[in-house]
MDTraj code that builds the backbone (N, CA, C; nanometers):
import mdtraj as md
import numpy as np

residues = "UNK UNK UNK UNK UNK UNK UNK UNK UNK UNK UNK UNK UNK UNK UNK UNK UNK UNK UNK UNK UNK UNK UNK UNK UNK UNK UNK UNK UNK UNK UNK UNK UNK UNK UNK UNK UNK UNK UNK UNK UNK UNK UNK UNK UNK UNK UNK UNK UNK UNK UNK UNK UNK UNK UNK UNK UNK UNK UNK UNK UNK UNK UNK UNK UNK UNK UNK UNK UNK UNK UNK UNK UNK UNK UNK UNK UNK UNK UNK UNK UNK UNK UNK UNK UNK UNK UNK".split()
xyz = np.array([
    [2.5457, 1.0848, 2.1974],
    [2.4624, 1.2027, 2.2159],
    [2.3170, 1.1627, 2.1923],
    [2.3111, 1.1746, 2.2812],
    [2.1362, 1.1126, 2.2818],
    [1.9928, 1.2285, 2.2596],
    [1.9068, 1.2754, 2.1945],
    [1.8315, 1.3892, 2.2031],
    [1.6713, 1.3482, 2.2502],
    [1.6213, 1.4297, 2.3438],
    [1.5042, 1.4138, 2.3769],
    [1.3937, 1.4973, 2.2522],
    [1.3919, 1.5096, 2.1843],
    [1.3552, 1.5891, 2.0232],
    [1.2686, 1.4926, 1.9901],
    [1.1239, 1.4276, 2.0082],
    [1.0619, 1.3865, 1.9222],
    [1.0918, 1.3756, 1.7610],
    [1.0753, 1.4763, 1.6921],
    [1.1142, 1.4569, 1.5481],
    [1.2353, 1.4465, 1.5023],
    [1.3649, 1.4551, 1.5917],
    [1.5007, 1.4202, 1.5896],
    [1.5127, 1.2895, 1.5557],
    [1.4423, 1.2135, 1.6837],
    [1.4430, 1.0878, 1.6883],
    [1.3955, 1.0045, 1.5720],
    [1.2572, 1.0988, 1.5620],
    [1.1859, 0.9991, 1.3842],
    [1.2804, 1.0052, 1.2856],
    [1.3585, 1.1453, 1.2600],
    [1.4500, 1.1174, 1.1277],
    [1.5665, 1.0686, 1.1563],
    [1.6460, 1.0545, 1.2694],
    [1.7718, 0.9892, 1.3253],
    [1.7426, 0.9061, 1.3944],
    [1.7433, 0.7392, 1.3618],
    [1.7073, 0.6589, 1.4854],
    [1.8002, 0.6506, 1.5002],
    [1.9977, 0.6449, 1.4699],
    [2.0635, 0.6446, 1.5599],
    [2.0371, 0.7276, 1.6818],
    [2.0239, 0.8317, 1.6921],
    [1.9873, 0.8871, 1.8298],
    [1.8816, 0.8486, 1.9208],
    [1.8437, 0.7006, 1.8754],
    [1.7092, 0.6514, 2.0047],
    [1.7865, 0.5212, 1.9761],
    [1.7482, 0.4411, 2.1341],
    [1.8093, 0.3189, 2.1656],
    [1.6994, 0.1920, 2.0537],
    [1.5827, 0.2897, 2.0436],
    [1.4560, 0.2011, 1.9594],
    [1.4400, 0.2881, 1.8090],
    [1.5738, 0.2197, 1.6972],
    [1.4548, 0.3165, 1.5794],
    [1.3564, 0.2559, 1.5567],
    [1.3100, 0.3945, 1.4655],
    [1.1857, 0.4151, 1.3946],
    [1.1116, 0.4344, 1.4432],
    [1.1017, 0.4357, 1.5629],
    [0.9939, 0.4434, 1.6799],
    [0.9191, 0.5591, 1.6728],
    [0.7567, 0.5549, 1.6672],
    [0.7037, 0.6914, 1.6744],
    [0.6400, 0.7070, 1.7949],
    [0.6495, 0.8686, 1.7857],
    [0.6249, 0.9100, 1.8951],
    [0.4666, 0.9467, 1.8897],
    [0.4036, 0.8934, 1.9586],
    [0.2423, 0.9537, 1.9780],
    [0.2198, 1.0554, 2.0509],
    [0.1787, 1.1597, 1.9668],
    [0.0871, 1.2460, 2.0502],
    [0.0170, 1.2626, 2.1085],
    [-0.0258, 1.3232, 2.2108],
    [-0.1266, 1.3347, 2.3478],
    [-0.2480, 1.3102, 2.3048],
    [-0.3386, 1.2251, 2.3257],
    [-0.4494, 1.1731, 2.2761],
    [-0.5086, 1.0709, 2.2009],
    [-0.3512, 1.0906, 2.1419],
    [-0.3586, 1.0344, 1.9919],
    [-0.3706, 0.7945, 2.0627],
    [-0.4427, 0.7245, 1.9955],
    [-0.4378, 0.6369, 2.0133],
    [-0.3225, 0.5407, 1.9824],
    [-0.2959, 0.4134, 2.0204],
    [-0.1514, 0.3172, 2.0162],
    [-0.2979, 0.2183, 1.9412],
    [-0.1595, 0.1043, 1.9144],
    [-0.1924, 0.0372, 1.7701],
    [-0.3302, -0.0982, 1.8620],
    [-0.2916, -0.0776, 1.9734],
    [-0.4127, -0.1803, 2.0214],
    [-0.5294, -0.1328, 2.0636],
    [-0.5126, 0.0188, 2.0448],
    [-0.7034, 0.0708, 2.0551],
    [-0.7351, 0.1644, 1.9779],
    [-0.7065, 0.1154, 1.8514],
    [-0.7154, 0.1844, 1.6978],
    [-0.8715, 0.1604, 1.6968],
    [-0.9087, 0.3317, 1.6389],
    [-1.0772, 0.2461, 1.5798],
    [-1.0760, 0.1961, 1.4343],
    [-1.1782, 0.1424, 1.4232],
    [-1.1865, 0.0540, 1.2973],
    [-1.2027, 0.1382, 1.2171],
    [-1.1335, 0.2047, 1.1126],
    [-1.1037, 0.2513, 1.0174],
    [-1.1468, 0.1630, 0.8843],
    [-1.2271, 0.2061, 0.8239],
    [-1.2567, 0.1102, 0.7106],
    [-1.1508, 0.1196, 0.6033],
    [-1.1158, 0.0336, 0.5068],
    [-0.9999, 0.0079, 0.3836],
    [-1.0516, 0.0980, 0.2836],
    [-0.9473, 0.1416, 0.2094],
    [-0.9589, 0.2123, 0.0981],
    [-1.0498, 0.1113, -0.0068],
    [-1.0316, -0.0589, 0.0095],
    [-1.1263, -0.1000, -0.0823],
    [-1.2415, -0.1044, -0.0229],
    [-1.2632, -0.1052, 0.1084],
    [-1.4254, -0.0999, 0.1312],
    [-1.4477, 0.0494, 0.1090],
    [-1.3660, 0.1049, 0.1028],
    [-1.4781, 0.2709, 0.0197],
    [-1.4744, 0.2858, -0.0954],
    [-1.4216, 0.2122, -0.1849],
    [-1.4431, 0.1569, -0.3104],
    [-1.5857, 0.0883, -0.3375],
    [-1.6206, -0.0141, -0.2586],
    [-1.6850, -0.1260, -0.2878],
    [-1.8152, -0.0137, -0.2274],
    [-1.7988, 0.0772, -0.1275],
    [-1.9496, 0.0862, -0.1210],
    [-1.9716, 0.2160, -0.1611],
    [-1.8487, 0.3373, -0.2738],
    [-1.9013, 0.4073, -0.3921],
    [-1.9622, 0.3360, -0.4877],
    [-1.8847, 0.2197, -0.5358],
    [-1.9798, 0.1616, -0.6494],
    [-2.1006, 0.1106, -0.6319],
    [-2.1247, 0.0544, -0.5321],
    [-2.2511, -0.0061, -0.4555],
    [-2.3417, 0.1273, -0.4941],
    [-2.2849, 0.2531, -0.4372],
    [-2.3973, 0.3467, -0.4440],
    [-2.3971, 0.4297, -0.5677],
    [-2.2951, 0.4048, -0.6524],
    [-2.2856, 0.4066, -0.7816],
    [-2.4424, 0.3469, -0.8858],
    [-2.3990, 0.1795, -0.8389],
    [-2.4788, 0.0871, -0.9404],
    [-2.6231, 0.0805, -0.8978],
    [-2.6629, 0.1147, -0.7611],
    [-2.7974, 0.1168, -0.6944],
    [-2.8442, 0.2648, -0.7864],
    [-2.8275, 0.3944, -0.7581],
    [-2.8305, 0.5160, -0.8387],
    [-2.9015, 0.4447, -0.9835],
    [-2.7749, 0.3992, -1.0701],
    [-2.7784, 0.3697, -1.1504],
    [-2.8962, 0.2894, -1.2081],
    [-2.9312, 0.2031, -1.1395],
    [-3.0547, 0.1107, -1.1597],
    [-3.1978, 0.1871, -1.0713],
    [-3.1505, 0.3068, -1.0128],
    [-3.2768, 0.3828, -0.9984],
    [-3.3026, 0.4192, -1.1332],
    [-3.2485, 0.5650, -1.1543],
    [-3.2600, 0.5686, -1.2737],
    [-3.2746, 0.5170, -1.4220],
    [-3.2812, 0.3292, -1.4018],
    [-3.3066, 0.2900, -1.5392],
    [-3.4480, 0.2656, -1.5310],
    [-3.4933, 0.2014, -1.3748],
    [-3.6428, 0.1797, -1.3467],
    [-3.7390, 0.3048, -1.3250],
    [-3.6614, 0.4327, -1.3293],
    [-3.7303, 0.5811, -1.3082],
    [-3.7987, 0.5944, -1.4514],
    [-3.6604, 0.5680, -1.5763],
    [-3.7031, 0.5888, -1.7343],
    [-3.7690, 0.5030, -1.7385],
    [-3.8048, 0.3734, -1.7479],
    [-3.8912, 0.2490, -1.7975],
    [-3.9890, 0.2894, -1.7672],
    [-3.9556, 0.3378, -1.5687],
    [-4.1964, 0.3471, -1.5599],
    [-4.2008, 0.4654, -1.6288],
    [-4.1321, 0.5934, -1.6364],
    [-4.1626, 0.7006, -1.7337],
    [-4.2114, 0.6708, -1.8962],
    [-4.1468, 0.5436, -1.9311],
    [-4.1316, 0.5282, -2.0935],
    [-4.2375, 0.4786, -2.0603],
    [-4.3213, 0.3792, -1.9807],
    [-4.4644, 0.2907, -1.9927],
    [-4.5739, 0.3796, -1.9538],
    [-4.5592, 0.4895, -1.9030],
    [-4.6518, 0.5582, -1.8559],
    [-4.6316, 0.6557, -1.9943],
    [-4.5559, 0.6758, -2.0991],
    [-4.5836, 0.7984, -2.1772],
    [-4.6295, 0.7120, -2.2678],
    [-4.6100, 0.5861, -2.3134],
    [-4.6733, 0.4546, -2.4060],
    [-4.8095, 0.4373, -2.4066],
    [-4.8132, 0.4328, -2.2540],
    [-4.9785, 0.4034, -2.2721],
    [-5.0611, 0.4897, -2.2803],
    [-5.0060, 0.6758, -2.2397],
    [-5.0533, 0.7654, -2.2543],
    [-5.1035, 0.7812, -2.4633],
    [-5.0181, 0.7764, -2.4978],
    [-4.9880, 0.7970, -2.6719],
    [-5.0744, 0.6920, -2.6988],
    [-5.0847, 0.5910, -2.6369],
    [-5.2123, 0.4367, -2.6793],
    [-5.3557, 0.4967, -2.6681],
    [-5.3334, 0.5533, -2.5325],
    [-5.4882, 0.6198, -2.5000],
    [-5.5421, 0.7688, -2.5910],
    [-5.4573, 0.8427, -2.6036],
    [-5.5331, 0.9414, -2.7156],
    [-5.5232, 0.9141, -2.8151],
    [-5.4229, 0.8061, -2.9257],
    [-5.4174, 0.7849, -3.0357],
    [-5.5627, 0.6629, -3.0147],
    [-5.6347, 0.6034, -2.9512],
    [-5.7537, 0.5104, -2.9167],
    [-5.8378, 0.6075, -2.9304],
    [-5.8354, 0.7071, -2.8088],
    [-5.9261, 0.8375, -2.8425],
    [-5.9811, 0.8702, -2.9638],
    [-5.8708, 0.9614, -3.0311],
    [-5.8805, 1.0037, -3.1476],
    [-5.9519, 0.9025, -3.2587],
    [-5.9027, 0.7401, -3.2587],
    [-5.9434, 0.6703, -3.3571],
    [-6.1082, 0.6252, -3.3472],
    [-6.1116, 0.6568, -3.1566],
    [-6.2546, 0.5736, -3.1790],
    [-6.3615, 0.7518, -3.2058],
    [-6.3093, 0.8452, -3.1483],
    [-6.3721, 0.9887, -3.2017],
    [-6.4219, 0.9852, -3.3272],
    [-6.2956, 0.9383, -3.4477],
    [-6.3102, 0.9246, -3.5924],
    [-6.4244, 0.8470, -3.6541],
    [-6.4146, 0.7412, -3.5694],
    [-6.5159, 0.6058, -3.6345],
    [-6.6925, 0.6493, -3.5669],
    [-6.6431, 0.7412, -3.4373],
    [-6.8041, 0.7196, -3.4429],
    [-6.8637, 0.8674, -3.5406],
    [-6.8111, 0.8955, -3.6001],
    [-6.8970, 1.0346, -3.6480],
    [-6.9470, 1.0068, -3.7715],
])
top = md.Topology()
chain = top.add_chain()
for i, resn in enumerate(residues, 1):
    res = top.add_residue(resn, chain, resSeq=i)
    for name in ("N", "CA", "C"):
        top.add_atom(name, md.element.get_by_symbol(name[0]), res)
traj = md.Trajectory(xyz[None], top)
């Protein structure tokens, strides 16, 4: 007994002369004009990429912030000291 049933066939390959065989849907592409689908580790590799780039924004965002509030606190505490000395 043979069934023309697409999904018959996927869960019974006795009933197809070819198991396991899937059946493609209308549109749907065969295994020799697959598009390039990238790997679960290359979307790994380029979250962390945009992970560790982020990451090293933000350490060079705080540093010029920390050197720019340094030299700010240099310049009015200079202020203030040379204000003091000349009076």
């Amino acid at each position: 007994m043979e069934s023309d049933d697409p999904e018959l066939t996927i869960l019974n390959p006795q009933l197809h002369d070819k198991p396991f065989t899937k059946v493609r849907e209308e549109g749907e592409l065969s295994s020799d004009e697959e598009e390039d689908v990238p790997s679960f580790q290359t979307l790994i590799n380029i979250s962390l990429f945009s992970y560790y780039t982020f990451q090293i924004f933000i350490l060079l965002f705080h540093s010029f912030y920390g050197l720019i509030s340094c030299l700010y606190q240099i310049s009015i505490y200079s202020f203030i000291h040379l204000d003091r000395c000349s009076i």
